[in-house]
Backbone bond lengths (Angstrom), bond angles and torsions (degrees), N, CA, C in turn:
res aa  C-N    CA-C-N  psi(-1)  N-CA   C-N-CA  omega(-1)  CA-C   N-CA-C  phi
1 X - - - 1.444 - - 1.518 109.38 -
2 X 1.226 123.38 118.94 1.602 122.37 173.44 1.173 117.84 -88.35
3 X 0.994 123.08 132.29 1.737 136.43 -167.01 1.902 102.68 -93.02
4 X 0.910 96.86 143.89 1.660 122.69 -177.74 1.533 95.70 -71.69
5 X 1.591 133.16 148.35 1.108 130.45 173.16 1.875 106.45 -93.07
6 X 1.218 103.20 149.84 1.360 126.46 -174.53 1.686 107.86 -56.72
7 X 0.823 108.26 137.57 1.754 97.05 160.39 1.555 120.84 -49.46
8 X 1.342 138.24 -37.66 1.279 139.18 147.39 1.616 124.27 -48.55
9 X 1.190 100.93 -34.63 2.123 103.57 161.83 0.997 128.80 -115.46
10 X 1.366 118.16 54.60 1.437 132.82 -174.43 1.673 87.56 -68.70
11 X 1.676 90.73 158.31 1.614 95.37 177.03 1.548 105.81 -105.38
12 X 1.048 109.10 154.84 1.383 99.22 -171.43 1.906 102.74 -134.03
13 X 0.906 117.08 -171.36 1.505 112.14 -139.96 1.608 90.73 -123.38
14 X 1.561 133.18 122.95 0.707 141.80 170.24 1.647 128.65 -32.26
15 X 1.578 113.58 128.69 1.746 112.66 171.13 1.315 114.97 -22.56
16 X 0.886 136.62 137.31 1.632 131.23 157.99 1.484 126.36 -55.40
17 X 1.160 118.54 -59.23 1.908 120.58 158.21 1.838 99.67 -94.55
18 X 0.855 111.29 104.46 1.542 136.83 162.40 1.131 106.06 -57.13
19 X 1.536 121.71 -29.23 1.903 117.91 -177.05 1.678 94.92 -72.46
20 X 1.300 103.97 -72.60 1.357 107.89 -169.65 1.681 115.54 -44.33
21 X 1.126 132.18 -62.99 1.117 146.99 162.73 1.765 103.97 -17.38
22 X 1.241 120.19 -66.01 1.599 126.81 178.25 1.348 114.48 -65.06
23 X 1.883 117.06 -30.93 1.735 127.64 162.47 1.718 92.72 -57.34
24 X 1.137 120.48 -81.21 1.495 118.78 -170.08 1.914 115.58 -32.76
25 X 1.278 96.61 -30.48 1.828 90.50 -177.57 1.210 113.22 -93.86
26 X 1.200 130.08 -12.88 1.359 148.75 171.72 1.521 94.50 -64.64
27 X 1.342 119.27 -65.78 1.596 127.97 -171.54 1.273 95.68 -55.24
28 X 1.736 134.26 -37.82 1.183 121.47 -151.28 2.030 94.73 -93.29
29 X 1.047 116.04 -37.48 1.405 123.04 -176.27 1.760 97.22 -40.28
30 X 1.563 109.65 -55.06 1.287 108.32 -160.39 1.494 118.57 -67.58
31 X 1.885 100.33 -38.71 0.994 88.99 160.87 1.866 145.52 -95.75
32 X 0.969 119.23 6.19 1.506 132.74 129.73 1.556 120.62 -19.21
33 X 1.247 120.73 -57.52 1.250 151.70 -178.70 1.393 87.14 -59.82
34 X 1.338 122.97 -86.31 1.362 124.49 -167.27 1.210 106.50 -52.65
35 X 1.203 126.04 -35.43 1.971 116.16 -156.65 2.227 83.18 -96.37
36 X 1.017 140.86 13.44 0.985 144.52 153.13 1.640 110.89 -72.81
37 X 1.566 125.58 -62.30 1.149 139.90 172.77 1.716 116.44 -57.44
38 X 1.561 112.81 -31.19 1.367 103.43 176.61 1.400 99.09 -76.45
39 X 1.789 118.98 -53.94 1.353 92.98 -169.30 1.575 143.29 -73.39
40 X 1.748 91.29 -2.49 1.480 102.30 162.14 1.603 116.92 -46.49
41 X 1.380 112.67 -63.70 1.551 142.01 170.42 1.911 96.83 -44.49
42 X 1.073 114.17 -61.48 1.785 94.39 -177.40 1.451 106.95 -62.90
43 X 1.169 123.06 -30.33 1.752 114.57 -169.89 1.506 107.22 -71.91
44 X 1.610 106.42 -43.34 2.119 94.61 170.75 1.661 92.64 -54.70
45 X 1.280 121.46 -60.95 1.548 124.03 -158.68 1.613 110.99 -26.66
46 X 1.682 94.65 -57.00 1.307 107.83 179.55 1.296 123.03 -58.29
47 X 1.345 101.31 -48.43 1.763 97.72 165.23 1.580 149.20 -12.36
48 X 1.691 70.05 -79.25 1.956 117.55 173.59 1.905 89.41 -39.86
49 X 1.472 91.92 -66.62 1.334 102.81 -148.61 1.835 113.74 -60.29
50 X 1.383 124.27 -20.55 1.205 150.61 167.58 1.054 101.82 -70.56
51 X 1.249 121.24 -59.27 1.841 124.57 -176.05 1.334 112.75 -57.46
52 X 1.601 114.16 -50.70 1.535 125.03 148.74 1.602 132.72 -18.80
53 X 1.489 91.58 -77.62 1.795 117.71 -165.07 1.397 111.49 -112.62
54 X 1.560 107.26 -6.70 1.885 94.76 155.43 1.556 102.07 66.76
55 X 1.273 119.69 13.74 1.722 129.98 175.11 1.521 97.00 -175.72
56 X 1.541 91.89 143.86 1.498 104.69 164.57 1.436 141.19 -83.67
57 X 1.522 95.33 157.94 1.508 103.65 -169.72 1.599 130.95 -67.78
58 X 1.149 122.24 67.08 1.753 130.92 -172.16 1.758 111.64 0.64
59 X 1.269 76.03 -69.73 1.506 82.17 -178.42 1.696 144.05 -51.34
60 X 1.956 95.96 -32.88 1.056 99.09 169.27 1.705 133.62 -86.94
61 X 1.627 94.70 -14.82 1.131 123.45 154.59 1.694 116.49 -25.61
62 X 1.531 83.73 -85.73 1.879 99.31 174.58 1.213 119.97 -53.88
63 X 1.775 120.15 -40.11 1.193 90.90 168.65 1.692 109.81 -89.53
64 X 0.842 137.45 124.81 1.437 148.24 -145.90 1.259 123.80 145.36
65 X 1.204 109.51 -55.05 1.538 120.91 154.57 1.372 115.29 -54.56
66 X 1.123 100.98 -68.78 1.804 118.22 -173.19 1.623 98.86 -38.78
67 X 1.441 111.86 -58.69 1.848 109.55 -172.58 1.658 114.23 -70.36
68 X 1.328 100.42 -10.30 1.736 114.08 -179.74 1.945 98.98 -82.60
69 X 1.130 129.23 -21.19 1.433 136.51 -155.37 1.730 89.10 -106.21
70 X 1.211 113.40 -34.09 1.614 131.13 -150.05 1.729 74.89 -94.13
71 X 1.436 110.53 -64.46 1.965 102.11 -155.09 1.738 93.47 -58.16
72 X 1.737 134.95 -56.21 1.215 133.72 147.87 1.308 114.51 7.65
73 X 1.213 115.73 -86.18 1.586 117.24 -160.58 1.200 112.82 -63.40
74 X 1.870 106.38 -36.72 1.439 101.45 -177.07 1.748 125.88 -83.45
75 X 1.433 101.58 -28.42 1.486 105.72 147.38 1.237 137.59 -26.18
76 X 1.546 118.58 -47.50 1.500 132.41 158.52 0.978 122.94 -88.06
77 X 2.169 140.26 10.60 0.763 124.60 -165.49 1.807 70.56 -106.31
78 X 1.154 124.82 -44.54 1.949 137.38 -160.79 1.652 80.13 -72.59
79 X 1.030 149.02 -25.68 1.368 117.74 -173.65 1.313 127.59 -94.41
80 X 1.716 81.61 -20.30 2.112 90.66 -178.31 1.473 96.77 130.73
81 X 0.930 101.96 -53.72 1.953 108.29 -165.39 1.354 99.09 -36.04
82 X 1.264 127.56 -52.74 1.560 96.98 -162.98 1.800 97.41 -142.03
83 X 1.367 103.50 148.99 1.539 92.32 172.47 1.541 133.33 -84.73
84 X 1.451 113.33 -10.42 1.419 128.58 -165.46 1.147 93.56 -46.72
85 X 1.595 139.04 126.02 1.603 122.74 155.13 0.996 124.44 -70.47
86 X 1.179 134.73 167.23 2.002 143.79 -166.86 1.617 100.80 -95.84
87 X 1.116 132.03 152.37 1.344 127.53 119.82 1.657 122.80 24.70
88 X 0.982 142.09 74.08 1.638 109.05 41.49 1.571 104.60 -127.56
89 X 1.418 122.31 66.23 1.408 138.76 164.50 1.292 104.64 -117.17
90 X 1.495 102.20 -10.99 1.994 95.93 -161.88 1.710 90.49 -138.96
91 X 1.240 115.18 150.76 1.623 119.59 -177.94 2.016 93.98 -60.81
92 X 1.265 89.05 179.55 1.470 92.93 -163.03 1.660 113.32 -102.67
């Protein structure tokens, strides 16, 4: 018996160029990778800077979030869930 998909697993209908689409996740894998390594580098940053100034750094804060919203979107763009592309196809 095959079961009907959920409103949460709707199926949804394949990219239109499938090449490009798999070029775009390739680009996104790598950079994933990288925005992994920066935010490694802001979290000592942040550290230092706490260990330092006994309060945190605003800035690195935000951006932190921002690459947490960015790894998000792109998470669901590499898994299927959603097609919207991330950064830098989409404002930031």
């Amino acid at each position: 018996m095959e079961s009907s998909p959920s409103n949460e697993e709707t199926v949804r209908p394949m990219p239109r160029n499938l090449w490009v689409h798999g070029l775009i996740m390739l680009v996104l894998l790598l950079l994933v990778n990288l925005a992994q390594t920066i935010l490694g580098i802001c979290a000592i940053l942040q550290f230092f800077w706490m260990l330092v100034n006994k309060e945190r750094n605003e800035a690195i804060a935000r951006f932190g979030e921002g690459a947490a919203r960015w790894l998000s979107t792109t998470a669901r763009f590499l898994t299927g869930r959603s097609d919207e592309r991330p950064f830098p196809w989409a404002p930031w």
